[in-house]
C-alpha positions in Angstrom: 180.3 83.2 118.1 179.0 79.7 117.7 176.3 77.9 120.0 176.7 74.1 120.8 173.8 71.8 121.4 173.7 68.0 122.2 171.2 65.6 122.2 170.9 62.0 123.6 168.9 59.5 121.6 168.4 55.9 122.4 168.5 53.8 119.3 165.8 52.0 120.3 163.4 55.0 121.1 164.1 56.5 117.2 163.2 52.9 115.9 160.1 52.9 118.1 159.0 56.0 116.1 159.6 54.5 113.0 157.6 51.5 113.7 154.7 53.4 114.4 155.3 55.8 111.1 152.2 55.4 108.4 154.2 53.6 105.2 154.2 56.2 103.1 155.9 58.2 105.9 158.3 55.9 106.2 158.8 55.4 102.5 159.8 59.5 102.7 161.8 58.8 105.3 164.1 56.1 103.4 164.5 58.8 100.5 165.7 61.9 102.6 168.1 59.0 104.7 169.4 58.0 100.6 169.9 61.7 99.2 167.1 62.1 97.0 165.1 63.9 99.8 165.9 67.4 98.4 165.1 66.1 94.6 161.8 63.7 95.9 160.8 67.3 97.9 160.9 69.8 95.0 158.8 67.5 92.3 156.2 67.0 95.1 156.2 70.6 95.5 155.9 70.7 91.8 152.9 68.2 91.7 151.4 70.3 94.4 151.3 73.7 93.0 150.2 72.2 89.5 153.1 73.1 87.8 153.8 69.5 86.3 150.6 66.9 85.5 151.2 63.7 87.0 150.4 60.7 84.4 147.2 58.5 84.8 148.2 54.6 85.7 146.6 54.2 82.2 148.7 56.2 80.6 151.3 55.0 82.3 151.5 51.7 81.5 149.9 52.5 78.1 151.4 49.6 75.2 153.5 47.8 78.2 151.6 44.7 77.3 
């Protein structure tokens, strides 16, 4: 047994919520729409739970220039 459900969006309603998404939301946004949502999604978790150490920006760019 299967259930159906259907759901009328107006283009321009879905690209009135993105306008008013915070950057960074957006920026998220991009990467889920690109495929490396599931990837981008389990490092944050990783950064979150302190699993991995995110770099500095010093040690980052360290000997670039």
């Amino acid at each position: 047994m299967s259930v159906g459900v259907m759901v009328e969006l107006k283009v321009e309603d879905i690209a009135a919520s993105i306008k008013k998404m915070k950057k960074s939301d957006k920026e998220m946004l991009l990467l889920m729409l690109s495929g490396e949502g599931k990837e981008i999604a389990k490092r944050l978790k990783e950064v979150n739970s302190r699993k991995v150490k995110t770099l500095t920006r010093e040690e980052t760019f360290k000997n670039v220039l």
